[in-house]
C-alpha positions as CSV (number, residue, x, y, z in Angstrom):
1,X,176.1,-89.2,265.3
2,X,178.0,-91.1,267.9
3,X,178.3,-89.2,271.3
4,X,181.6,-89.4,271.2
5,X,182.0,-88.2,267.2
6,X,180.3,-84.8,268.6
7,X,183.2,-83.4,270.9
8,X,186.9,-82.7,269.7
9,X,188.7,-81.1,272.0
10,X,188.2,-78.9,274.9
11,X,188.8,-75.4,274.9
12,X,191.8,-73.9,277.3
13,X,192.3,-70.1,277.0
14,X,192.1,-67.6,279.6
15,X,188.9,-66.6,279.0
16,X,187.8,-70.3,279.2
17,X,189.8,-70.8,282.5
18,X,187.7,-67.4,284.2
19,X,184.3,-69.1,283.0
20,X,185.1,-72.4,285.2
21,X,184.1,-70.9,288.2
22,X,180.4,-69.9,286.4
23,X,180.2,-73.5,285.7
24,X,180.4,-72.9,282.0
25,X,182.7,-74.9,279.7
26,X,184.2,-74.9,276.3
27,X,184.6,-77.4,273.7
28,X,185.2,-77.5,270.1
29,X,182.5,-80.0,268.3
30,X,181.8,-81.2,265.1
31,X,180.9,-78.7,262.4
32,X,177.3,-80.6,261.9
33,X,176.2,-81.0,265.6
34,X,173.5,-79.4,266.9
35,X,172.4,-77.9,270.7
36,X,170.7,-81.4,271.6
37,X,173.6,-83.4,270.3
38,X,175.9,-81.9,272.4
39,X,174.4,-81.4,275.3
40,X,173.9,-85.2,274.9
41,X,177.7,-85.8,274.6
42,X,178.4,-83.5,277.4
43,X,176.1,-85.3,279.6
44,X,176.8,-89.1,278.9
45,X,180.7,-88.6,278.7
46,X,181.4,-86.0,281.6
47,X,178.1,-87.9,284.2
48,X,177.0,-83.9,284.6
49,X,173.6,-82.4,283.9
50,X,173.6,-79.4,281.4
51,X,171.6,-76.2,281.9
52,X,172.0,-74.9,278.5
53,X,174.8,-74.5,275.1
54,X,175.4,-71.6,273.3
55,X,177.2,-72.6,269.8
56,X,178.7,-69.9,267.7
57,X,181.1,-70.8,264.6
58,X,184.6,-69.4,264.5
59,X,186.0,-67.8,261.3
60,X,188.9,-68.9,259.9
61,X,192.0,-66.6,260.2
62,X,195.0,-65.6,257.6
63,X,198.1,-64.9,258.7
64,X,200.6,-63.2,256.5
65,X,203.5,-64.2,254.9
66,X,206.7,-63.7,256.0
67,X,209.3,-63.3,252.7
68,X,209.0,-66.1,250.2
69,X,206.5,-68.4,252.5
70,X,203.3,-68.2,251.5
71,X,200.1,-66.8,254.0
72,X,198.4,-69.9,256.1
73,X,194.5,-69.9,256.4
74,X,193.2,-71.9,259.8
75,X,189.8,-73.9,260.0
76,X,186.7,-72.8,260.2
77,X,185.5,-74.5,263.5
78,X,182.6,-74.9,265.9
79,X,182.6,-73.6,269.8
80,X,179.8,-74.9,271.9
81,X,179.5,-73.1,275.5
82,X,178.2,-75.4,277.9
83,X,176.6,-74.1,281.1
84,X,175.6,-76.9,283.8
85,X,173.8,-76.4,286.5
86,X,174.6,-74.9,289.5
87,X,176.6,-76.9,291.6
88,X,178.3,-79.4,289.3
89,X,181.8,-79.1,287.9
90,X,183.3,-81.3,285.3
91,X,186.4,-82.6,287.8
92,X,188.4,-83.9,284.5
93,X,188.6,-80.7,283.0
94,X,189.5,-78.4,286.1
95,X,193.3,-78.1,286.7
């Protein structure tokens, strides 16, 4: 898988924001990549070293419906959390 096929989008929530300053970042990847895959991405797109990733796969969520409209169902998705090591920051992605 291409390195640049692995990583979607990053992640910007509150809770992603407050992990900045630990030098841990979020991204959503690619259903089928693994720890080494990304961690590879990370590294050859951002120029950082990575410490470790934590993946986890997010549910997909149902909201109701609202009078005739029917109920919408998100994706199911992948979150990798990306830790680097100590004393780099990935400059793109801070605010």
């Amino acid at each position: 898988m291409n390195v640049y096929d692995v990583i979607i989008a990053p992640v910007f929530t509150e809770k992603s924001e407050a992990m900045k300053w630990d030098g841990k970042y979020t991204f959503e990847v690619h259903t089928k990549a693994n720890k080494n895959e990304i961690k590879r991405a990370v590294e050859v797109i951002y120029n950082v070293k990575v410490a470790s990733v934590n993946t986890m796969i997010m549910p997909a969520k149902f909201s109701g419906s609202a009078g005739r409209r029917r109920g919408v169902r998100t994706k199911v998705w992948k979150k990798a959390i990306v830790s680097l090591v100590s004393g780099q920051r990935i400059v793109a992605l801070e605010a």
